[in-house]
LUMBAKOL-512021 format. One record per residue (C-alpha): y, z, x; residue in one letter; residue number from 1; chain. Coordinates in Angstrom, 3 decimals, m for minus. Layout:
c2->Y	c3->Z	c1->X	rest->A	nr->NUM	kette->A
...
This chain:
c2->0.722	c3->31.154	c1->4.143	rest->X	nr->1	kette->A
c2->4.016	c3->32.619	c1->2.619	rest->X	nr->2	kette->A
c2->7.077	c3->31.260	c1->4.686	rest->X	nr->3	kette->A
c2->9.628	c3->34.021	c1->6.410	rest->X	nr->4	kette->A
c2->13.388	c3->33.607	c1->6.657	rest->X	nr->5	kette->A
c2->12.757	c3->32.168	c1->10.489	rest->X	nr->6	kette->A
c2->11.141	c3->29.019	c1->8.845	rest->X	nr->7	kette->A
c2->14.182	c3->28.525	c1->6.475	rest->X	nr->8	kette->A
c2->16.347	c3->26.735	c1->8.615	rest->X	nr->9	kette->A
c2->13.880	c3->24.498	c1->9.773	rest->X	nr->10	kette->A
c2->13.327	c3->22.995	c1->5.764	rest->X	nr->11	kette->A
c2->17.247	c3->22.540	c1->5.720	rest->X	nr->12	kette->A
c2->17.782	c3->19.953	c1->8.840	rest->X	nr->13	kette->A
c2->18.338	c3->16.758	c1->8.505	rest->X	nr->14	kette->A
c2->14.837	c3->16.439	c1->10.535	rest->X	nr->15	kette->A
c2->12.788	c3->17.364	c1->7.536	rest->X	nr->16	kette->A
c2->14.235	c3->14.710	c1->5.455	rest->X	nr->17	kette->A
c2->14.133	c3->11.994	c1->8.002	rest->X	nr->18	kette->A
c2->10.242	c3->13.011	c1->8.220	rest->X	nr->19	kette->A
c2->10.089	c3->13.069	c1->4.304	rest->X	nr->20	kette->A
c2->11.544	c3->9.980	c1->4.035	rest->X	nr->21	kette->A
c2->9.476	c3->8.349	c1->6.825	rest->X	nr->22	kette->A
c2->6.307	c3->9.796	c1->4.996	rest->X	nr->23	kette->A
c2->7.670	c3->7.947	c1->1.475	rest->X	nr->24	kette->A
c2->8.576	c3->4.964	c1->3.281	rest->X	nr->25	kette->A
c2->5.588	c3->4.498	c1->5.144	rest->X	nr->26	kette->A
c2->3.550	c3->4.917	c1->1.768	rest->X	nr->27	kette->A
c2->5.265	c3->2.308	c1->m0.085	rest->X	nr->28	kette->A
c2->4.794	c3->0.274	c1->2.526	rest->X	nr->29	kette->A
c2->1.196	c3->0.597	c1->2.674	rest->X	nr->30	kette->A
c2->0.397	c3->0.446	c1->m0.797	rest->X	nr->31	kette->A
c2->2.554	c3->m2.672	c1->m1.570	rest->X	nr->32	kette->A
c2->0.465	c3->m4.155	c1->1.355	rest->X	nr->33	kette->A
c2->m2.521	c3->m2.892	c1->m0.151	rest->X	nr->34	kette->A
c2->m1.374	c3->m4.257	c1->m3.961	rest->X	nr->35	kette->A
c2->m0.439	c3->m8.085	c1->m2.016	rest->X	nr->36	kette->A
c2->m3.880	c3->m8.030	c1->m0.068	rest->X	nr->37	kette->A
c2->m5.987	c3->m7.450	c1->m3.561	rest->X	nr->38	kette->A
c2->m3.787	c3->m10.012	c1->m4.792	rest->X	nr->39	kette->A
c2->m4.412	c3->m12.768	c1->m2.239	rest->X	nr->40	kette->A
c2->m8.205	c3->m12.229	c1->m2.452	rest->X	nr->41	kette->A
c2->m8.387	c3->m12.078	c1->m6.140	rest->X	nr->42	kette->A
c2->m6.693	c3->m15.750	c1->m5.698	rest->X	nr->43	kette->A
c2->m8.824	c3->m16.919	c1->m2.739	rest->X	nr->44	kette->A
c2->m11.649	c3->m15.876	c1->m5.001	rest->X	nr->45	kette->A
c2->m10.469	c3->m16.940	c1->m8.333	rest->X	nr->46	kette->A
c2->m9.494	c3->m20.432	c1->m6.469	rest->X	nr->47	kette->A
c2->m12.982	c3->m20.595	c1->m4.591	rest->X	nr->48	kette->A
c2->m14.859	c3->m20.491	c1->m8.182	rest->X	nr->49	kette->A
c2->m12.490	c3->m23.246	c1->m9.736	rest->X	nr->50	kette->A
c2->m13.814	c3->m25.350	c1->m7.198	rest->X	nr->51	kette->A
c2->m17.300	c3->m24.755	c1->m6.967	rest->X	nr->52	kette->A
c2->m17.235	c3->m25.061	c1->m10.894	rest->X	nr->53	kette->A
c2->m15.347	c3->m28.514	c1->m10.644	rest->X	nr->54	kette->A
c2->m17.701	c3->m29.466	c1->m7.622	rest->X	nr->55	kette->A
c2->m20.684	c3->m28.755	c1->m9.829	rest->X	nr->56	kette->A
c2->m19.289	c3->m30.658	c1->m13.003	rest->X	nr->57	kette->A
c2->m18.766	c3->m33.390	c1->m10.895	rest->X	nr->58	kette->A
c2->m22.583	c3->m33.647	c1->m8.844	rest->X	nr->59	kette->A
c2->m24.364	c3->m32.046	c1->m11.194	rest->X	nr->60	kette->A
């Protein structure tokens, strides 16, 4: 769909960048949440196999 002169204006307010930057905001956001939520449960998992190895050494 080509855009006509009537839709120029529209891509120069202030509007479109407030969306633009919500959009990028809102992305970095989620993927930094995303990024410290694999973290966590890599550790929960990494910790939980530390000590079912110890608790194996031990009464085993």
């Amino acid at each position: 769909m080509l855009l006509s002169d009537e839709d120029e204006p529209y891509f120069n307010s202030p509007n479109y960048d407030l969306v633009w930057i919500g959009v990028v905001s809102a992305t970095l956001t989620l993927s930094i949440l995303a990024l410290l939520t694999y973290a966590y449960i890599w550790w929960r998992q990494r910790l939980l196999e530390e000590n079912l190895f110890e608790y194996l050494l031990e009464n085993v």
